[in-house]
N, C-alpha and C positions, 0 to 999 in steps of 0.2 A: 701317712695313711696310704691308700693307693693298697700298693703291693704288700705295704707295711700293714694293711686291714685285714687278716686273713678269715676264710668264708669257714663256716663251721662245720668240721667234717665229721659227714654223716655215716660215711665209708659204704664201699659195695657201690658209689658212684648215684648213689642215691639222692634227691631233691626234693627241694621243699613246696607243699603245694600253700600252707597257710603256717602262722605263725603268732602266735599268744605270748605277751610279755605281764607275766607276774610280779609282785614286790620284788625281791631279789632271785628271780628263776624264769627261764623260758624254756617255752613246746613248742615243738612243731610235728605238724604231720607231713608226713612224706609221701611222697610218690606212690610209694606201694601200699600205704596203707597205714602203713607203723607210725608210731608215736617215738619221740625220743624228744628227752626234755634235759637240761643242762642249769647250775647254778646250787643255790641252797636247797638244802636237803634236810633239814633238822626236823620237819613236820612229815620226813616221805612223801614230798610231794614231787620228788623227782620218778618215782613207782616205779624201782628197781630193786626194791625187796632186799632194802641194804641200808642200815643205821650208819652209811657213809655222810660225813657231815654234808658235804657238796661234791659234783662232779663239774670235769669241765676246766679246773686249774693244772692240769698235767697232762703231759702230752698223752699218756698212756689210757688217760679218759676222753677223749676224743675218737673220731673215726670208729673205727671195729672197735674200742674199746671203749665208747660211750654204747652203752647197752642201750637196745628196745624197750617202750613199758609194754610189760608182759600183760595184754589182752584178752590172753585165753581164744580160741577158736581160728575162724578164716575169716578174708576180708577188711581188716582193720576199720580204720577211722576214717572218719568225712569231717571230723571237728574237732576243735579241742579250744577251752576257753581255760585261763590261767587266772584265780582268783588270789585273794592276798596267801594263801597258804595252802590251799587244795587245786582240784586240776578236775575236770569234769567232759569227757572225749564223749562225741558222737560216733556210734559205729556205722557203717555201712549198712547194716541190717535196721538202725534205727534205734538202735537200743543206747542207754548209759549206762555208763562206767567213770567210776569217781575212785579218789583216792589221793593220801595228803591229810592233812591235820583234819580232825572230825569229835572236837569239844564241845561241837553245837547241833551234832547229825547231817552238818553239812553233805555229806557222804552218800546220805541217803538208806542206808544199809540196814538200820534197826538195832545200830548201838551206837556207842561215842568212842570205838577204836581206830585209830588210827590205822590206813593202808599204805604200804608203798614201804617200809620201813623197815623189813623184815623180818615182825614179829609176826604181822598176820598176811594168809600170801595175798600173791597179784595172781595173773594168768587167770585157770579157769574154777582159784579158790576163791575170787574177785569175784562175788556176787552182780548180775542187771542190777540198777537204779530199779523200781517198780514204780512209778511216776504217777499207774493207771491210765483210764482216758481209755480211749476207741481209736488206737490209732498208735503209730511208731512215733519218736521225737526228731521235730526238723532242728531245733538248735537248744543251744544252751548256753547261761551265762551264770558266772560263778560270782556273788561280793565275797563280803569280807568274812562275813558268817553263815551265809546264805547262798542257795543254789534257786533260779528257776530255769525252766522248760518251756518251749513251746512246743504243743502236740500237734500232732498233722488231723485233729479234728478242730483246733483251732483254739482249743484252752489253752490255758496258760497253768502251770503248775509251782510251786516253788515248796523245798523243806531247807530244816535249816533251825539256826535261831532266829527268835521272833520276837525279842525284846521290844521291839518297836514295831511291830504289825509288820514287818515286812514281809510276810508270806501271803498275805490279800487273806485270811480265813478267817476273817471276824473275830480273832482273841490273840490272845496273846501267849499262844501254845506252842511250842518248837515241834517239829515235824522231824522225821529221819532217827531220831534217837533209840533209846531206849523202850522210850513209848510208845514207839511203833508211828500209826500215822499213814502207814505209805500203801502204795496198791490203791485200789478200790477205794481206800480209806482216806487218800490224802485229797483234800479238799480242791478244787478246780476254784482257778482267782475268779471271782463271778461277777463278769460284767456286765450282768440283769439281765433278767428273765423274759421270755418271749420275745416279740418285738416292741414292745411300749413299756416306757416308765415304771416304775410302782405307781407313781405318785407327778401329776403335773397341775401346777400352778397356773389355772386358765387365766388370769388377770395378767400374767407374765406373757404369755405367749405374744411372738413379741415376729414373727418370719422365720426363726431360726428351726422350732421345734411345731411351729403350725402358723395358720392363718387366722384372724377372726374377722366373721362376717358381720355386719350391722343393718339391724331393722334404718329404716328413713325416716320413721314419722313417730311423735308419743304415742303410747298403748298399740303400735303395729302386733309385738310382741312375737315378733320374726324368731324363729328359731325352736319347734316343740319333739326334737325329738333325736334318739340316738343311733348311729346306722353306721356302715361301712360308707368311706367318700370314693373308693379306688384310688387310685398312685396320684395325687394328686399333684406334688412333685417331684414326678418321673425317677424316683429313686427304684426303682425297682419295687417297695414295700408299701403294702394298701395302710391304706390312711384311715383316721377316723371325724365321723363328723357330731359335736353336740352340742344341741340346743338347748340356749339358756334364753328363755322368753321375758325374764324381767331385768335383764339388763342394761341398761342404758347406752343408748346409741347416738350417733351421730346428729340423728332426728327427734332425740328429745325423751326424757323420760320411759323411760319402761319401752324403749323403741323395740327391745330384744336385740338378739346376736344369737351367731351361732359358730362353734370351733369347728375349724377341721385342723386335727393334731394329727399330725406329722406318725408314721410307724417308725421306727429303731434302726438301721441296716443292720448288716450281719455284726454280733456281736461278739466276734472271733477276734484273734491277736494274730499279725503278721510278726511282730519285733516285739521284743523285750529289754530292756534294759537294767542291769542291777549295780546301785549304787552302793554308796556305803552302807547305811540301816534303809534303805526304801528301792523300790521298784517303780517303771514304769513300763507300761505294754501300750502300741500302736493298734487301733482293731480295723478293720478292714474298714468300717463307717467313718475313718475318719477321726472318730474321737483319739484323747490323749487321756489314758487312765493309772492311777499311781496310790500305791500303797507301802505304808511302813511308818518308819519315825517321821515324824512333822514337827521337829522341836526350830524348825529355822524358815519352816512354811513350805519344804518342797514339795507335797503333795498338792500345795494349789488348792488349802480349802477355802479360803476366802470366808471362815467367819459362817461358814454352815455347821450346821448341828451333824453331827458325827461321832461312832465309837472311836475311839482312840487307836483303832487299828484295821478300820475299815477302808473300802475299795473306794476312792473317788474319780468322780469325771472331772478332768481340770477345765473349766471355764476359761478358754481363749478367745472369747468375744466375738462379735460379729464376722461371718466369714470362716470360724474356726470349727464352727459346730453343724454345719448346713450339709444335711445328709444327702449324698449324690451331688454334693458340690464339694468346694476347696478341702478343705479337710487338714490335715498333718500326716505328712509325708515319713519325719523319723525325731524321737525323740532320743534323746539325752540323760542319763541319770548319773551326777558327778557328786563330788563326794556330799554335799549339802543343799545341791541345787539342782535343779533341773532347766533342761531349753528343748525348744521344739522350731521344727520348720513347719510352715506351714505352704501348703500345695504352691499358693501363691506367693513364694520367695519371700516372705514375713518371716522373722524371728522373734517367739518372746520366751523369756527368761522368768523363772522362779525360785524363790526360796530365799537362801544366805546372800548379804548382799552388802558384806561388809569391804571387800574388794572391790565393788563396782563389777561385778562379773553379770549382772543381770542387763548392764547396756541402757541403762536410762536413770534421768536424773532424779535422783531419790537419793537423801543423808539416810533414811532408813536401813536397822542393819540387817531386815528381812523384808521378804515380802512374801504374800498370800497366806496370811495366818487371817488378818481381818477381813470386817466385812468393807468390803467396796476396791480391795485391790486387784481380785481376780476379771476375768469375762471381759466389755470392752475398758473398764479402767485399767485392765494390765495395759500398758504399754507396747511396741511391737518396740525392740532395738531399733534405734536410727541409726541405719547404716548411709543414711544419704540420698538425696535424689535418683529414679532409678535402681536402685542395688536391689538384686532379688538373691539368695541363699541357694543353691544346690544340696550342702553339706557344709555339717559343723562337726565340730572333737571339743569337747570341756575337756580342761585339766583341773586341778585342784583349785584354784581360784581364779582360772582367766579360759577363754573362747577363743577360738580362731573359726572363720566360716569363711564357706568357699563362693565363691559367686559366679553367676551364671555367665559372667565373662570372664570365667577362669580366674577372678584376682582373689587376693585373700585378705580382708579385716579381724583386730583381732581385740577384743577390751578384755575388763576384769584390771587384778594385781599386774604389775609390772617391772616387781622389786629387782629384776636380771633384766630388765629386755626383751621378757618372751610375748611383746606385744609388739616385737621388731618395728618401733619407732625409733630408735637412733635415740633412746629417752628412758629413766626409769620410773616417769609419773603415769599412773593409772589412768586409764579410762573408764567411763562407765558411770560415774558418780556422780559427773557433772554436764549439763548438755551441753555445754563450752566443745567438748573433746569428742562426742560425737558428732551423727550425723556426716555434710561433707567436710567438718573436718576430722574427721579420724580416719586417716590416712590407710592406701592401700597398703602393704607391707611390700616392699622392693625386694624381691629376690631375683628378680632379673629375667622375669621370663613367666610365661602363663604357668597355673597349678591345674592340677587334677585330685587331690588328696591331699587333707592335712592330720596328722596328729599330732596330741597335745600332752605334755609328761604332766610333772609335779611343777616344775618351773620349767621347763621349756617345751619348743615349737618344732616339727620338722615335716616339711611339705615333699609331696612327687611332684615335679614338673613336669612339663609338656614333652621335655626333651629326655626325658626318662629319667632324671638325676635329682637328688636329694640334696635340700639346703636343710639348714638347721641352726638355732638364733637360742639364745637366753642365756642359762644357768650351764657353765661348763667346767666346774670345780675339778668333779673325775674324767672330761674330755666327753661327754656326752654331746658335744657337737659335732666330734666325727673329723677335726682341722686338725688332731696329733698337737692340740694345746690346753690349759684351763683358760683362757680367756673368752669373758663373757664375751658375745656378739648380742647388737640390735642396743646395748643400754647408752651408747654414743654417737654420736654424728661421724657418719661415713663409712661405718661397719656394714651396711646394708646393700642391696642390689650388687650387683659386680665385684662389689670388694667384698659382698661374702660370697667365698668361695666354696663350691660343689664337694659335696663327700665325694674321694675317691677311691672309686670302690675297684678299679684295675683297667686296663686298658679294653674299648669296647662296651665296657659290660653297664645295662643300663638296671631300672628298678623299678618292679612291678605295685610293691607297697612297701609303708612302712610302719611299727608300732613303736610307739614311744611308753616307756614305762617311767618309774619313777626318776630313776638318773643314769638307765640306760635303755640303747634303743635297737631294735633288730630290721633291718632290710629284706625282700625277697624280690631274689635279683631276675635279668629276664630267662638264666639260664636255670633257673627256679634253687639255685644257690642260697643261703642266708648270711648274713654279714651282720654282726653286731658291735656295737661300741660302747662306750662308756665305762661306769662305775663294774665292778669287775671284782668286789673283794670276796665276794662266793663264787665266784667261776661262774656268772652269768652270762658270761662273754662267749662261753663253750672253744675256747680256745688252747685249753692244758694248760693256761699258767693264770695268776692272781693279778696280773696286771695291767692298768686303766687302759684304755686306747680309745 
């Protein structure tokens, strides 16, 4: 490695400001603006207007001769997310641009043809995204079939296929196609109206979503009447207060009560996240809310009555839900499950849980389909005495999270190692293996960052250099070998040794993809390794590193 890793030339001396690792394809944006993307190309998701199967395997496609995606106008990109087969860039201006397979309207454009390919062009025959909304878009994230948006008025947008609700539009109608759909027309994911509920369950209220006051004495019959309370608490949003006189209190028969229910905070999205068939968005309140397929519980219904492709609040239980307090910080949408942090360095996990990747002991092979798994019986992960979360990365069936004193835990499957226990038995399944014993993962020094592929793990450290542990068939650990690291005793801390990415040079992030993974180094250079048989390596030739 080392010398022998070469950085991906972009030519013109150009650098990477960010970095997206696709199924077999990666994008980056650069310095200036531009987009250039390298690897499989069979869908045009490389958008250079060229039915070339892939770029990136020959020297002659590298550098000056790995082309721009032609964006049409000035200013280029601020983004670029890399989904299993399309590509969805933020411009400068705010506006999208998609391009890449488009059998579901993932595209957004108002058919199901394919861009980037060079049947239909790129540049400025490449139609805006029309998204609608009041407002330019801050980001975007691409699944498998499906694209959403977050708008700078604070909706959340998503077209695509919607076999599984995952557009949040209450049906099960594909958006971007044929059908149209977009503009104006495409539905905003709707995280409820006004500031209050539709619908609240006074017998529930319980601190989270209000107060209930209680008459002292039978027939007081304390409570006649319905009014504004003011901010009751101090969430910024007025409150409401209602009097029910015949309910029984404290004091005895028909003592009365009176609610004061909680108002809403803003019910805007900072973060989105898109999984395989479902979505999840962070809103500014705090809440955590998710839409799409629920065949393995990751939407977190817990056994409420719901259309089969509607918006839900996931119930995180005490603490998760308290408006102007803890709240969730950033959520997770992996391929069947979902995880969330919460303000206060909690972790809970939902959905598929047949790896143990939810972190608590449960032989169930889902969870939050029935009643009574969500809210406080969802469990938080026992990470241990102490352990709070900063940040987490799912992979396809295991977690790694970072911890507020920089170390990193990791459960779920373990079939490589990429749970860098020196072991290849799972976590997560059983409470045996968590808690304080499931081990910080040794790589020899504090983290800052981790991501998580298909089977394996690779962290920033402190010291600005990259470890990486699991599954290394095609050399996707970055050591110039296929041997697993983490699934045996003594592979771990110091005897796993640093990607060597050249003398000096340290690294800003990294993304792991399925069985390969790209670096952006401090000299804002990118450096990939791995699986390599599309030229996803962006290096001119077809082989592993």
């Amino acid at each position: 490695m080392g010398r022998g890793l070469f950085g991906v030339d972009f030519g013109g001396g150009l650098w990477a400001v960010s970095v997206s690792s696709g199924s077999s394809f990666t994008c980056a944006v650069l310095g200036d603006g531009s987009v250039k993307c390298w690897g499989r190309n069979e869908e045009g998701q490389l958008g250079v207007g060229s039915d070339v199967v892939g770029l990136g395997a020959k020297v002659d496609e590298v550098g000056e001769g790995l082309p721009d995606v032609d964006l049409g106008g000035e200013g280029g990109a601020v983004g670029v997310s890399a989904g299993f087969t399309h590509v969805c860039a933020v411009t400068c201006e705010h506006f999208v641009k998609c391009w890449g397979e488009n059998l579901y309207g993932q595209l957004g454009l108002g058919d199901f043809l394919a861009r980037g390919d060079g049947v239909y062009g790129m540049g400025g025959a490449l139609p805006f995204v029309d998204v609608g909304g009041d407002g330019g878009v801050i980001s975007v994230s691409c699944g498998e079939r499906h694209t959403c948006a977050v708008v700078s008025d604070g909706s959340v947008r998503c077209w695509g296929g919607n076999g599984g609700g995952q557009l949040g539009a209450g049906d099960g109608v594909g958006r971007g196609g044929a059908g149209g759909g977009m503009g104006d027309g495409l539905p905003r994911v709707e995280f409820g109206f006004g500031n209050f509920p539709a619908a609240v369950e006074l017998s529930g209220v319980d601190g989270r979503d209000g107060v209930r006051l209680v008459g002292g004495a039978s027939g007081e019959g304390a409570g006649r009447s319905v009014g504004g309370a003011g901010d009751v608490n101090g969430d910024g949003v007025g409150d409401v207060i209602f009097g029910v006189p015949g309910a029984d209190g404290v004091g005895g028969v028909e003592a009365g009560a009176a609610y004061v229910v909680h108002g809403r905070g803003n019910a805007k999205a900072f973060a989105v996240s898109a999984g395989g068939q479902h979505s999840c968005a962070v809103l500014f309140s705090g809440l955590v809310k998710c839409w799409g397929d629920d065949a393995h519980g990751q939407l977190g219904v817990g056994g409420k009555l719901r259309s089969d492709v509607g918006v839900i609040v996931v119930d995180l239980g005490e603490g998760a839900l308290v408006y102007g307090g803890p709240g969730v910080s950033a959520v997770s949408a992996g391929s069947s499950f979902s995880c969330a942090v919460l303000y206060d360095g909690r972790v809970k996990c939902w959905g598929r849980n047949v790896e143990g990747q939810l972190g608590f002991d449960s032989v169930t092979p889902s969870v939050g389909v029935q009643v009574g798994e969500m809210g406080d019986e969802l469990p938080a992960v026992n990470l241990g005495g102490g352990v709070r979360v900063s940040l987490l990365s799912c992979g396809f069936s295991h977690v790694c999270a970072v911890t507020s004193s920089l170390g990193v835990k990791c459960w779920g499957d373990n079939s490589y190692g990429q749970l860098g226990a020196g072991d290849v038995i799972g976590r997560g399944g059983r409470s045996e293996g968590m808690g304080d014993g499931l081990p910080f993962v040794d790589v020899g020094g504090g983290v800052l960052s981790v991501s998580c592929g298909r089977f394996h793990s690779c962290a920033v450290l402190e010291d600005q250099s990259v470890k990486c542990w699991g599954y290394n068939e095609f050399g996707g650990l970055g050591l110039g070998d296929s041997e697993h690291r983490g699934d045996g005793a003594g592979e771990m801390g110091e005897n796993l040794p640093a990607i060597d990415f050249g003398v000096g040079r340290g690294v800003r992030s990294v993304s792991a993809g399925q069985y390969h993974s790209c670096a952006v180094l401090d000299d804002m250079s990118i450096k990939c390794w791995g699986q390599n048989g599309r030229g996803q390596l962006g290096v001119g030739d077809l082989l592993n590193r």
